[in-house]
Structures are given as C-alpha cells and as structure tokens.
FIZAFI-54476 format. One record per residue: x, y, z of N, C-alpha, C in turn. Coordinates in steps of 0.05 Angstrom, whole numbers, padded with zeros to 5 digits, always signed. Layout:
// FIZAFI-54476
XYZXYZXYZ;...
***
This chain:
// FIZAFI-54476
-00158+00600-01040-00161+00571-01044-00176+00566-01070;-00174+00553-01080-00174+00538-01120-00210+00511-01106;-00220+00533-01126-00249+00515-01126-00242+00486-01129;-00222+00479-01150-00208+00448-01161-00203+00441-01130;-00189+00446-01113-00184+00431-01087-00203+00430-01065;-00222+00435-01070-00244+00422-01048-00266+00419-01071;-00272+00412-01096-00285+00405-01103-00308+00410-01108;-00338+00403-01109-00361+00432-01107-00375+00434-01090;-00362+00434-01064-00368+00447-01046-00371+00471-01041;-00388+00483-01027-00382+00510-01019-00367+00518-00991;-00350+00536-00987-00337+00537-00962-00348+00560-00950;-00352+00565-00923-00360+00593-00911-00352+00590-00877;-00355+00606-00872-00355+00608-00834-00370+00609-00820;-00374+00594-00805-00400+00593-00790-00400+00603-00769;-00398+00622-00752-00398+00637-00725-00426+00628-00709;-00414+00620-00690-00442+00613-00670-00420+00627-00643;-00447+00620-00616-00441+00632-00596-00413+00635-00589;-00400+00610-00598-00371+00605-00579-00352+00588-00597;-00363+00587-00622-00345+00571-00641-00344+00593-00673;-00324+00586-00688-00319+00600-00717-00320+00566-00724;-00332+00559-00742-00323+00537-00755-00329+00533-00787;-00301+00524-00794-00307+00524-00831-00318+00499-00836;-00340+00511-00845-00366+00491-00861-00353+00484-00888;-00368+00461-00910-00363+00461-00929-00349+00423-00930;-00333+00418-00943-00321+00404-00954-00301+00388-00921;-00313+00362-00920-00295+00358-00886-00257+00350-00896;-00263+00346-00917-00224+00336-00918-00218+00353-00960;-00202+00356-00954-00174+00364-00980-00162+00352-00980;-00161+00343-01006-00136+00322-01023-00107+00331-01012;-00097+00350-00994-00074+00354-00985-00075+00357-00958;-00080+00345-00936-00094+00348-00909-00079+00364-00895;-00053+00372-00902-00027+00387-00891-00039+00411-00889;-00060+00417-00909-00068+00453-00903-00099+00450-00892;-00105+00437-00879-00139+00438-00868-00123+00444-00849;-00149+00474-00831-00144+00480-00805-00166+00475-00796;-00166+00460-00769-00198+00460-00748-00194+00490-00743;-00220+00502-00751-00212+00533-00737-00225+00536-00705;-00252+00516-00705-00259+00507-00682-00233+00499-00652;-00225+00480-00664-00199+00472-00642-00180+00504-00633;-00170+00512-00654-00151+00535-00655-00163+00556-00636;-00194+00561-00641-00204+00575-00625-00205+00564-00589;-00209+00539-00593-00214+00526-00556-00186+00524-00548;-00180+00520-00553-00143+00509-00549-00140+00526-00523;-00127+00556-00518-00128+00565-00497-00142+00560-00481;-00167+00560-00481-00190+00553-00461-00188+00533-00451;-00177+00511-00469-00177+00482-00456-00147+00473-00436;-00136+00494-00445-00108+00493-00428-00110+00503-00405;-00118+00531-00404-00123+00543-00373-00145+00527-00355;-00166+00517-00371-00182+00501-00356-00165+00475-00339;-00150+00468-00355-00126+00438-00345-00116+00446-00329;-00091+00473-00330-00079+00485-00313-00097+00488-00287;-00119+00507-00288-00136+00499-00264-00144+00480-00240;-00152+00463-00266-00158+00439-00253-00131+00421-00238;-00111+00422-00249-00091+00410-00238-00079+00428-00214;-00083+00448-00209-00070+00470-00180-00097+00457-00167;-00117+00462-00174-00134+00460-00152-00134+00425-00135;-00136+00410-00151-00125+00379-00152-00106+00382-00135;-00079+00391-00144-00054+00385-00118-00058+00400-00084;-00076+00419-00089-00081+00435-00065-00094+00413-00047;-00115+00415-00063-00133+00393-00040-00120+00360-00038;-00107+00354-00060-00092+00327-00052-00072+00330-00023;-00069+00364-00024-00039+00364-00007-00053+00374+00020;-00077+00375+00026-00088+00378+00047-00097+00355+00064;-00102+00335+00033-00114+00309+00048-00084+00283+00064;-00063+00288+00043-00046+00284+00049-00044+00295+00084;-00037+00312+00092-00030+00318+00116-00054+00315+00141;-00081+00312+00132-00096+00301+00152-00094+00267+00158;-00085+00256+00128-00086+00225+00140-00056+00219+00156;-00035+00240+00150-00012+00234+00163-00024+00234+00199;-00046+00259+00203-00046+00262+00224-00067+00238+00232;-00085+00227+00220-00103+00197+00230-00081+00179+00238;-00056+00175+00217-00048+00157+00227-00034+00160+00254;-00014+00186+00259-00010+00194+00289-00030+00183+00318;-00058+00198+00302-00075+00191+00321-00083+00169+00326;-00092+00143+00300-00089+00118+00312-00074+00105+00326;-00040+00112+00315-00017+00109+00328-00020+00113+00365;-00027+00132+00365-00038+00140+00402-00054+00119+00418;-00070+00111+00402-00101+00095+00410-00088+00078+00416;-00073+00062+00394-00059+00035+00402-00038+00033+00418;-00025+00052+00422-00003+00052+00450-00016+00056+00473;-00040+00068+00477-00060+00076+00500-00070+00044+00506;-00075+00028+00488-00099+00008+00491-00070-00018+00497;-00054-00016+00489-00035-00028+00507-00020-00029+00527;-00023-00005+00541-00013-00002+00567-00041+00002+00585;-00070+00008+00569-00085-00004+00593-00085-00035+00598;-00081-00046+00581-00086-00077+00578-00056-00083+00601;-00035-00088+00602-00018-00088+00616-00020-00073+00649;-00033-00047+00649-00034-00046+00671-00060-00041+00685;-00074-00055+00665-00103-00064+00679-00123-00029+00682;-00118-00016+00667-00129+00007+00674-00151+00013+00658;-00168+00020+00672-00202-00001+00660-00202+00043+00646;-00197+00056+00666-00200+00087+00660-00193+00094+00621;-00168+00081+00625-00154+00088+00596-00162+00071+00574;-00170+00053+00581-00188+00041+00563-00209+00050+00555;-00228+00061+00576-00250+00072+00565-00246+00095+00544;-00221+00114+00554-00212+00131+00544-00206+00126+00512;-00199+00101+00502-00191+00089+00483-00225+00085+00466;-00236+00077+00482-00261+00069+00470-00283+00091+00458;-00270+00112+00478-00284+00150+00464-00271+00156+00441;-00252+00151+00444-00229+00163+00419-00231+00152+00395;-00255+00129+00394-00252+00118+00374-00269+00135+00360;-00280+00142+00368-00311+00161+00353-00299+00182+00333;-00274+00200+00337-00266+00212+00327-00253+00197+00306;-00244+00178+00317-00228+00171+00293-00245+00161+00259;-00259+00154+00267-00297+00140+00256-00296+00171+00231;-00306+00190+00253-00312+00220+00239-00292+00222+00215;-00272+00215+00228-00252+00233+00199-00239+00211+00181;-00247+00192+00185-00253+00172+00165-00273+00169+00140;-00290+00179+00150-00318+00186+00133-00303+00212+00120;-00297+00236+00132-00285+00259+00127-00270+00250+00106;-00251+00238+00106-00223+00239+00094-00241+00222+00059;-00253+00200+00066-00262+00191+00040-00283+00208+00027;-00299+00219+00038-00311+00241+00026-00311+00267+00009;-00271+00272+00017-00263+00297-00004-00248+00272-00010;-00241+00249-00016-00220+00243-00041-00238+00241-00059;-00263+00224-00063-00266+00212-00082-00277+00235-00105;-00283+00257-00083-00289+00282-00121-00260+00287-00132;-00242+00282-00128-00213+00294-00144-00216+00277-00162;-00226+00247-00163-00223+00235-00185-00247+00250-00206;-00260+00265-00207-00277+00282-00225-00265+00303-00230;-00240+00304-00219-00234+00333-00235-00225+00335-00263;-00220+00304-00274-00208+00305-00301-00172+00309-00298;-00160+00303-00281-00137+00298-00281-00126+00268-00281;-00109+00270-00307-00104+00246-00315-00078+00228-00314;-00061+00243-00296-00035+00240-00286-00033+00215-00272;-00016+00192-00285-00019+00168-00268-00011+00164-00230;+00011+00183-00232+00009+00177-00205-00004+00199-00187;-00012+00222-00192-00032+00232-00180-00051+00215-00175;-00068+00201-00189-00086+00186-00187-00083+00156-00164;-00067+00147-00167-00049+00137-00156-00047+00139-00123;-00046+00169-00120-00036+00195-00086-00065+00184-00080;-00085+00195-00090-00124+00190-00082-00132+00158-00076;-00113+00144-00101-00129+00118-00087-00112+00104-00060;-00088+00113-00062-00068+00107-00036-00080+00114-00017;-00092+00143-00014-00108+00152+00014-00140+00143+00023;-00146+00133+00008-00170+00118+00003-00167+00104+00017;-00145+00079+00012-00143+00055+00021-00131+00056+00048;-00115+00068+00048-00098+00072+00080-00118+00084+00098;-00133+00104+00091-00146+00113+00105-00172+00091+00119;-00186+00070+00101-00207+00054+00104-00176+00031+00135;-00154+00023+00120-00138+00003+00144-00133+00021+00165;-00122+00048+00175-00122+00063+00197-00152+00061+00204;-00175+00059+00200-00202+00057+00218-00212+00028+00226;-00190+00009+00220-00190-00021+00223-00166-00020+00245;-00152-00010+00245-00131-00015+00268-00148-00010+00288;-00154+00017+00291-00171+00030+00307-00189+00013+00321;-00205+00000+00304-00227-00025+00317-00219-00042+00325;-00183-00047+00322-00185-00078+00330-00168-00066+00360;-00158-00036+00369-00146-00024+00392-00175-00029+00413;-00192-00020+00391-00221-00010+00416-00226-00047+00426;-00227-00067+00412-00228-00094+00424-00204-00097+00443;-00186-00088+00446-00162-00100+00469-00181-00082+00487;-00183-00059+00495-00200-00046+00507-00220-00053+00520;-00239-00066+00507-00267-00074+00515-00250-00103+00537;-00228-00119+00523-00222-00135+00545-00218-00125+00570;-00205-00109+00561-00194-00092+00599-00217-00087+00611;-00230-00075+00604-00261-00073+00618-00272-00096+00631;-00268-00115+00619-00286-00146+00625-00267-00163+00634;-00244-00154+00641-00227-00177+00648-00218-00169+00688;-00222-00182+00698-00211-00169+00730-00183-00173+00733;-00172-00191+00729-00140-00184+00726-00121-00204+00713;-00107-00201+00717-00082-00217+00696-00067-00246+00723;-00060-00256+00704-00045-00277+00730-00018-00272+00719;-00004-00274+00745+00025-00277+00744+00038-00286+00723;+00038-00297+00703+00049-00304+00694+00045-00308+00665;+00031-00284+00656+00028-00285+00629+00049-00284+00608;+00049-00297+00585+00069-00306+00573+00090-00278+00564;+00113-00278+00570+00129-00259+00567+00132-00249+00538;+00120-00267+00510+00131-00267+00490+00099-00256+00484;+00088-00252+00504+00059-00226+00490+00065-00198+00497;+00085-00190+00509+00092-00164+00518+00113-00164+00481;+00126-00181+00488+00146-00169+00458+00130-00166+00437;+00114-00185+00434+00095-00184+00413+00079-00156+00410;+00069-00147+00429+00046-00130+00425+00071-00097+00423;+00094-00097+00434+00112-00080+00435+00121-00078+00401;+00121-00106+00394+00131-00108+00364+00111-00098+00343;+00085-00102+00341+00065-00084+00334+00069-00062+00332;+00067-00049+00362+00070-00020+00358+00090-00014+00351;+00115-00023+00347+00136-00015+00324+00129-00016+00300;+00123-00033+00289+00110-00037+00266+00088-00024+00254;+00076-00009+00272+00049+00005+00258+00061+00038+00265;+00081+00035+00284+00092+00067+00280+00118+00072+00252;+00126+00053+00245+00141+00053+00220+00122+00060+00192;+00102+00034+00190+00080+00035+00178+00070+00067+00169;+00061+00078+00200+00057+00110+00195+00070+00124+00177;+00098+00123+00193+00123+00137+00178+00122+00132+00150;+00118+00112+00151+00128+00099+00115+00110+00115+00094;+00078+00124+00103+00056+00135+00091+00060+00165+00092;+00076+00169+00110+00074+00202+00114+00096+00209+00093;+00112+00200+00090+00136+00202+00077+00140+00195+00049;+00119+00175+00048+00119+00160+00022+00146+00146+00019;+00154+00131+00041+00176+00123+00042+00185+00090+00028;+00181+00081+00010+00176+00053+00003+00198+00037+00013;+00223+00035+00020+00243+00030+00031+00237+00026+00062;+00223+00042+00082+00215+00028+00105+00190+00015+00099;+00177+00025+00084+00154-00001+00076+00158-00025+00074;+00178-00028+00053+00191-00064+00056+00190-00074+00084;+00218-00058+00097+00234-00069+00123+00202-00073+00140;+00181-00061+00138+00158-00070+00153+00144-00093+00139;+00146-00088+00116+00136-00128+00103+00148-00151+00118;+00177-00139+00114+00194-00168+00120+00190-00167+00144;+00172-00165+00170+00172-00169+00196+00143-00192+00195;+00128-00191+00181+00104-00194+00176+00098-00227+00197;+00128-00245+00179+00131-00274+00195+00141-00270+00222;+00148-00257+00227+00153-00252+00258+00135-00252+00275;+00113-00240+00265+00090-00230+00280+00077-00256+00286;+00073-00268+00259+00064-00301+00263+00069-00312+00278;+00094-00309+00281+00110-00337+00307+00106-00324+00330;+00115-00298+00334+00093-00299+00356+00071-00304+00371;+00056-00308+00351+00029-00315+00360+00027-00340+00363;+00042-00361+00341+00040-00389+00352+00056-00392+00373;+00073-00383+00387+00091-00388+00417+00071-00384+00434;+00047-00358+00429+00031-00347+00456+00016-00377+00452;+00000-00384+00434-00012-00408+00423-00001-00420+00446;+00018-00439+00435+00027-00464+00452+00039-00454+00486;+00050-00433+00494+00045-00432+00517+00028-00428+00534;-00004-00415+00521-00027-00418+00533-00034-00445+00535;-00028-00464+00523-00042-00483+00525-00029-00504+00560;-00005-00502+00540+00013-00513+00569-00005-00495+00600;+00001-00479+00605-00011-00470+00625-00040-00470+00628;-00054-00475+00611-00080-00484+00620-00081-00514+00630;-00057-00537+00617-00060-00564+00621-00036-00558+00652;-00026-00545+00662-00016-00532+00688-00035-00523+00710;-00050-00525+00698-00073-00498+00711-00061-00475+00722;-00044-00457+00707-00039-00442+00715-00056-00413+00702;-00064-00425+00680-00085-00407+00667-00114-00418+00672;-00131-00408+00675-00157-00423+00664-00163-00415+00638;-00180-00430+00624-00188-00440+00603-00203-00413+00591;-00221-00394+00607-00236-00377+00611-00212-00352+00596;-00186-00352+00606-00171-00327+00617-00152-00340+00579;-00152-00359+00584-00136-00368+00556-00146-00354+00528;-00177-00360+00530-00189-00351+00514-00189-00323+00509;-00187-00308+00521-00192-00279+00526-00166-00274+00517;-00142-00285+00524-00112-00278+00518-00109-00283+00494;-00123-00299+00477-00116-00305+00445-00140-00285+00435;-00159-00275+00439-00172-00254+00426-00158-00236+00428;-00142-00222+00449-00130-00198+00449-00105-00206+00429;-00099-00221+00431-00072-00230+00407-00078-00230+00378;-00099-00238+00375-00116-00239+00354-00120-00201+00339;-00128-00197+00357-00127-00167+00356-00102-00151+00345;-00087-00156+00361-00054-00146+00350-00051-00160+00329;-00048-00193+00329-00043-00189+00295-00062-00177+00266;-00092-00176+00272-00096-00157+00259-00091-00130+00251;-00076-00114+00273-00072-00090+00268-00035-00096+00258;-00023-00109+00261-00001-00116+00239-00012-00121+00211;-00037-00136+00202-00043-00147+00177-00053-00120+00161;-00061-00108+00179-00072-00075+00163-00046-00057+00162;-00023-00066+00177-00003-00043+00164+00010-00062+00151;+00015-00087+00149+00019-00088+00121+00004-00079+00097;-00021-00082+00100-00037-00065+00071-00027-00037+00068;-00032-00026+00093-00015+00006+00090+00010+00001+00076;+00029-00010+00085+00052-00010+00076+00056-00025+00038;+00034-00042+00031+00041-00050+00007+00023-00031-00009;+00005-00011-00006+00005+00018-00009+00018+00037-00017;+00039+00039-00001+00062+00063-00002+00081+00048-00025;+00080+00030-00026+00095+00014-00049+00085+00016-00073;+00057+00008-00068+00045+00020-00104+00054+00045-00105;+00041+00060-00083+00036+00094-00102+00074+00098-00109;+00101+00093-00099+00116+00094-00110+00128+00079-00132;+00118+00059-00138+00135+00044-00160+00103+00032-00183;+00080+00038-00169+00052+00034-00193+00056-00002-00196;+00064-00020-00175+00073-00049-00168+00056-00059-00150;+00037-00071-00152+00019-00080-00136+00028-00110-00120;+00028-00111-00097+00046-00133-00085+00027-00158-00074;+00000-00142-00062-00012-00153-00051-00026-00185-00066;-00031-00205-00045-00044-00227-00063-00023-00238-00082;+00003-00235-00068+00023-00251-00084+00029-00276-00060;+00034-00296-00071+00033-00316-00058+00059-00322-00048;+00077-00315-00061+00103-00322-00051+00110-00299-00030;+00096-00280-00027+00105-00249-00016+00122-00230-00024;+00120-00219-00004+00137-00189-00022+00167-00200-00026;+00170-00193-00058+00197-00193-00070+00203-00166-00082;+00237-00153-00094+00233-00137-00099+00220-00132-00140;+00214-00117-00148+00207-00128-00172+00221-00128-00197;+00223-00146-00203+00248-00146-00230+00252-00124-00256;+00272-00114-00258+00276-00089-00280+00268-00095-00301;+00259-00082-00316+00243-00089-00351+00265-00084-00366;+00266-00107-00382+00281-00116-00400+00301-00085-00413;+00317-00091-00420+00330-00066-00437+00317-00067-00467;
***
C-alpha cells in the first residue's frame, strides 16, 4: 500500500485478546479496498452463535407450542364438565371442576414463564416472534375461560335445583359455546386461520342468544314461573358462557395475527377479510 493513499498516517495491527484490528488512518480515498479485519475475524463466530440461538429458540418454541395445545384440551374438559354439572345438577362434578382449576392456574404461570426469555435470545424473525407473543396471549384467555367454567360451578353448588322449564335456548346456547371454544382450540393447535374466521363469524349468534334467554327470563318471572332469585342466577351463568365465547374470540383473532401479522381486534366494523396490497 502507497504512503500517498492513506496519507500520514501510520498503519499497523493491533492484536488484542480476541480482535486483529488495523489501526491507523479510519477511511481511503478508494473505500472499495478497506478491509474491517476486526469483522472478518467475528463473522464466523457471529454466525454459529445465530445458528445456535435460532435451534435452540425453535426447540423450546416447539415445546411450548404443544403444552398450550394441551391447556387448551384441558380447559376444553373443564368446560364440558362444568356444563353437564350445571344441567344435571351434580354438585360432585362441579366441585371436581373447581379442583381442576388449580392446575390449570399452575401451568399458566408455567407456560408464561418460559416464553417470555425466547424474546432475549436475539432472534429476530418476524413471525417467530409473532409464535411467543400468540402463546402469551392465548395462554393468559385459556386461564379466563377456565374462571368463568369454575363460576357456572360455584352456581351448581349454591343453587338446589332447576325448575321445569328452563329456557330451551340456554341448552343450545351453552352447547354452542362448547363448539365454539372446541374449534377455537383446534384453530390454535393447528394454526388454522380459516377455522378461526368460521369461529368469528359465530360471535353474533352467541349475542342473540343471550338476548332470547334475556327476554324469556323475564316473561317467566312476570309468570311466576321463575322467581326473581333463580332469574338472576340464570343470567350470571349466561353471562359466564358468553364470556368464555368472548375469550375464544381473542384466541381465535390470535391465530389470525400469527398467520397473516393482521391485527383484527378493536375493529369496529368486525372481522373482515383483509384487502390485498396494491400491485
């Protein structure tokens, strides 16, 4: 190299513990021939370190993946349990419902406690990132279903029995739920965004349901065929179910981000599909 192109500087090598670096003069009038000898030297290191970090990243993503598939199974259980005590008055399986919740509690805490170090591993992959905060969030609405199962529950406990003639259109309702939160599942396990929708678009259904239980509790309390006491109690447990529909919709507009990176939620008009970007 020509003293004329770096000027009067002096150039030399600097060797330290873990770097070679050329001292001297920081730029040449022709920048095409400056080498970082520093970089040249990390370069491998910084690669296998990435490589690393990214196997280790999918392992444990793909572990967490298959325990929340199994929360949601298990909440899935709770809430079919806590509706057929409620229906057939079985104070046993309720309680049973009300133990089970404890576990579910545990691996809730569990499950958010190994996601949130993957976001420190320095992987910068949008939808990886994406997989951690999807399980984050589903995981926090599966421990909300859960609480609003253990409330139908605590009714059965406190309630002595049902009267004849409870509104027929709370059996479909609460049947329609648990379709809806077993799709919901599916949709998460699968990463299925396509049953995700078909569970959006049920969302108004669930509503009208509840305003029919509405107005035919009322009629039958102005019947006296309900009391007032038993009415009340029948719209908390309703109350209940449509909460655990309102959390699989969050699940479900979830599975929709992490596949399309489209955030749906807090749209006012509701879920539409989302328009193609311009050519």
């Amino acid at each position: 190299m020509h003293r004329d192109s770096v000027g009067a500087a002096e150039l030399r090598l600097d060797r330290g513990r873990d770097r070679v670096r050329l001292q001297g003069a920081p730029r040449l009038p022709d920048r095409r021939h400056v080498i970082d000898v520093d970089a040249e030297f990390r370069h491998p290191t910084r690669v296998a370190a990435t490589i690393a970090a990214v196997t280790d990243f999918d392992a444990r993503l793909a572990g967490l993946e298959r325990d929340l598939a199994a929360q949601g199974e298990r909440v899935l259980d709770l809430c079919t349990r806590t509706v057929e005590s409620y229906f057939d008055l079985d104070q046993e399986k309720a309680r049973a419902v009300i133990a089970a919740d404890d576990e579910v509690d545990r691996i809730d805490v569990e499950l958010e406690r190994r996601s949130v170090p993957l976001l420190g591993l320095g992987v910068t992959d949008e939808h990886r990132i994406r997989e951690v905060l999807t399980i984050v969030k589903v995981n926090n609405e599966l421990e909300r279903i859960a609480d609003s199962a253990v409330v139908v529950a605590e009714h059965v406990l406190e309630q002595g029995s049902l009267p004849e003639r409870i509104p027929p259109t709370f059996r479909v309702m609460a049947n329609s739920v648990l379709g809806v939160l077993r799709d919901s599942v599916r949709a998460m396990a699968r990463k299925d965004a396509a049953l995700a929708r078909q569970v959006l678009l049920f969302d108004d259904t669930i509503e009208r349901f509840k305003r029919e239980i509405l107005l035919h509790a009322q009629e039958q309390v102005a019947l006296g065929h309900f009391s007032v006491h038993f009415a009340f109690r029948l719209m908390a447990v309703v109350k209940a179910l449509e909460r655990i529909a309102d959390h699989c919709t969050n699940i479900c507009e979830q599975v929709i981000y992490l596949r399309s990176g489209f955030i749906v939620r807090h749209r006012p008009e509701g879920w539409s599909e989302p328009a193609a970007p311009d050519a």
